[in-house]
C-alpha positions as CSV (number, residue, x, y, z in Angstrom):
1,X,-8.6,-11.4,-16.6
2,X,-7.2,-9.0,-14.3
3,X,-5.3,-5.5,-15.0
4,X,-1.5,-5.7,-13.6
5,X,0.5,-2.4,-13.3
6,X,4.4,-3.2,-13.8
7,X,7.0,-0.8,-12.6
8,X,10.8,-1.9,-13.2
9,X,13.4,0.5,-14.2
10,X,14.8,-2.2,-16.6
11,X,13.2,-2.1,-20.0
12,X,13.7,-5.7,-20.6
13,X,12.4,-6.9,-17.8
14,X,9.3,-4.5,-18.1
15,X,9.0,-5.8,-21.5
16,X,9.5,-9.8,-20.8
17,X,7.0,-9.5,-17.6
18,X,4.4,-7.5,-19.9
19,X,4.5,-10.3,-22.9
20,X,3.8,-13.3,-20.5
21,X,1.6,-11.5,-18.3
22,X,-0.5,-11.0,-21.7
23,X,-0.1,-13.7,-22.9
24,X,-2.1,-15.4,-19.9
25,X,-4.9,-13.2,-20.2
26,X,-4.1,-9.7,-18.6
27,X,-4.3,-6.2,-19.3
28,X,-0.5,-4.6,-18.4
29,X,0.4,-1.1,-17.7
30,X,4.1,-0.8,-17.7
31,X,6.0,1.9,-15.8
32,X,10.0,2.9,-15.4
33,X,10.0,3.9,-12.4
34,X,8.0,3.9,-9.3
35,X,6.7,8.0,-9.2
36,X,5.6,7.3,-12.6
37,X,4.4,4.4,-11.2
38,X,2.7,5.8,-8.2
39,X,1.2,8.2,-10.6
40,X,-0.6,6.4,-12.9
41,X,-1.9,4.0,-9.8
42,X,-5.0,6.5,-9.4
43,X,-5.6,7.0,-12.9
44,X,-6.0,3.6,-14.0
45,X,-6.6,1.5,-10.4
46,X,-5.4,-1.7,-11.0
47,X,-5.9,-5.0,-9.9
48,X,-2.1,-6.1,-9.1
49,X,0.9,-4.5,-8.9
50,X,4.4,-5.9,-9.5
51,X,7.2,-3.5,-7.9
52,X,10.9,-3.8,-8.7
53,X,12.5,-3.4,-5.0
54,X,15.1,-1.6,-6.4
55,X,14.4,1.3,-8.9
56,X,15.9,5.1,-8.5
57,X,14.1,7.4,-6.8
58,X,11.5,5.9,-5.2
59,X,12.1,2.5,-4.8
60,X,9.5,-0.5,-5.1
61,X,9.6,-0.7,-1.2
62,X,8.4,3.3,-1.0
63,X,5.5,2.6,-3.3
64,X,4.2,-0.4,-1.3
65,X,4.2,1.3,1.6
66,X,2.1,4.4,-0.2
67,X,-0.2,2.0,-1.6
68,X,-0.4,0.0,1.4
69,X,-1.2,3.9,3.8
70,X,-3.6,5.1,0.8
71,X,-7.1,4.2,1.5
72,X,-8.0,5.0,-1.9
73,X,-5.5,1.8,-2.6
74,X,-4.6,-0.1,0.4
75,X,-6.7,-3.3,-0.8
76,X,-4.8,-3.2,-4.3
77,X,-2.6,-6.4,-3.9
78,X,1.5,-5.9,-4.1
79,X,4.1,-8.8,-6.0
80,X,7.5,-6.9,-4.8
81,X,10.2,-8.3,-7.0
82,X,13.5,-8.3,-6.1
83,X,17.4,-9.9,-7.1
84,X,17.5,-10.0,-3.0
85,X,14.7,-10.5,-0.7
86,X,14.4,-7.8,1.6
87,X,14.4,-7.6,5.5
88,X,10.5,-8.6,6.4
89,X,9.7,-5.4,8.0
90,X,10.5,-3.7,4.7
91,X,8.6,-6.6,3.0
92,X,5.6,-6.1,5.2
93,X,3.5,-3.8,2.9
94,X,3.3,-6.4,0.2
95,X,1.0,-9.0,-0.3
96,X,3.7,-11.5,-1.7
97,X,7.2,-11.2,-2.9
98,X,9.0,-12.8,-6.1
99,X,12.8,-13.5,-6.1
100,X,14.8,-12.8,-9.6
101,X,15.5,-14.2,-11.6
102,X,12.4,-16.5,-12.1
103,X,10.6,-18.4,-15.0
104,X,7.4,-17.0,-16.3
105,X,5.6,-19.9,-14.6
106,X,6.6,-19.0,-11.3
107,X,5.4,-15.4,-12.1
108,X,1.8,-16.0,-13.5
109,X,1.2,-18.7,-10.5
110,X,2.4,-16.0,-8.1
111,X,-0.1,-13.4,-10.2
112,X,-2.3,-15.9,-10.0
113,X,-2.0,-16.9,-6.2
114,X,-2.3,-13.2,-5.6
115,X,-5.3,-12.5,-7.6
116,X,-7.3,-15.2,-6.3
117,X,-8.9,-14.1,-3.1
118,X,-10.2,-10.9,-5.1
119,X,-11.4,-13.2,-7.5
120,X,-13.2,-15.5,-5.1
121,X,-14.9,-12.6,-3.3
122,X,-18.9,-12.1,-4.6
């Protein structure tokens, strides 16, 4: 399956999201923030990444858009997940958004929905 990097500031979340991510098959790194988050990105290269919006520092919105002006990892696909969907232009860097709350069906068929195109690619 696929490796998803997790940044939320909340530990249950981070914990909830890791257990059914693995659970359908994936590798997880879980972060606290997103500088840790940011950090670890070039280290490990993942194949997803799920981005609280809101996190101190810098906020799930910042990292897209570092991911997304990196070309060492502007093709790494974003999930930002959010208690409020965010104006589209702050939006724009990520490949698909997930409103909270949400069941964990809804998050491994947006993981899924994600992670297809780099699956179907030779």
């Amino acid at each position: 399956m696929a490796l998803v990097m997790v940044a939320d500031d909340n530990e249950r979340i981070r914990e909830v999201v890791t257990r059914v991510l693995q659970r359908a098959g994936h590798t997880v790194i879980a972060e606290p923030d997103g500088e840790s988050a940011w950090r670890r990105l070039h280290e490990c290269r993942p194949d997803l990444v799920l981005l609280d919006s809101v996190m101190p520092g810098a906020d799930g919105t910042e990292i897209c858009k570092r991911i997304h002006d990196d070309p060492a990892t502007a093709d790494i696909p974003v999930i930002l997940v959010s208690g409020w969907l965010p104006p589209d232009s702050e939006a724009s860097c990520a490949t698909a958004m997930l409103a909270k709350p949400f069941m964990p069906h809804e998050l491994i068929e947006r993981v899924e929905q994600v992670l297809a195109p780099a699956r179907a690619e030779p």
